[in-house]
N, C-alpha and C positions, 0 to 999 in steps of 0.2 A: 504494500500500500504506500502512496507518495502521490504528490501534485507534481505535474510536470504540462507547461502551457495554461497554465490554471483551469486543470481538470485533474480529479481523483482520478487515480491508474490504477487497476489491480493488476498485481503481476505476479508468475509464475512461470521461475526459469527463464527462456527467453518468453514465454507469451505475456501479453500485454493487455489490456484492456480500459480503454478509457471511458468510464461510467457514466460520469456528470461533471458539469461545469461545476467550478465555483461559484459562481453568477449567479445560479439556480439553487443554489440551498442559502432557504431562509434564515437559517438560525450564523451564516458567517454575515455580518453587514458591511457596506461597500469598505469600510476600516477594517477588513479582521485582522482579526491579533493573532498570533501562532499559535495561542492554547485554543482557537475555536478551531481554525482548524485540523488543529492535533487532537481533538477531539474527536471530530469528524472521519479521520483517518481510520483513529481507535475505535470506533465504534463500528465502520465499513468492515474494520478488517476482524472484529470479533463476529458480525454477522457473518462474513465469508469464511470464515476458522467453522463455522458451524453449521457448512453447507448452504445456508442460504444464496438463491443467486444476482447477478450481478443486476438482473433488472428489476427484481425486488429491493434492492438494496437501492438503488437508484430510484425507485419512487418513494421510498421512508426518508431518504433524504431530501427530499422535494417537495417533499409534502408535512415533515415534521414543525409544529411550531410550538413554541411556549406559549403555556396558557397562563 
């Protein structure tokens, strides 16, 4: 898991996958600071540590907001 072009990447070995923008998850604001999106990373990357997949993960993060 990592930003790179400011899009979360999952990655495995050489495969790659670019999930979602930054731009597009509400909980980083046009400011983010490194622990939101280190947040973000760590939360991608325990969803995907437990099988969930990459386009599930890409609408929770798109669609998560605080209430």
């Amino acid at each position: 898991m990592y930003v790179r072009n400011g899009k979360v990447v999952l990655a495995s070995g050489a495969d790659e996958t670019a999930i979602v923008s930054l731009q597009s998850i509400p909980l980083i604001s046009a400011r983010a600071t490194a622990f939101q999106i280190e947040n973000v990373l760590a939360a991608s990357g325990a969803a995907w540590a437990l099988g969930i997949g990459a386009e599930i993960i890409r609408t929770g993060l798109e669609t998560f907001t605080v209430a």
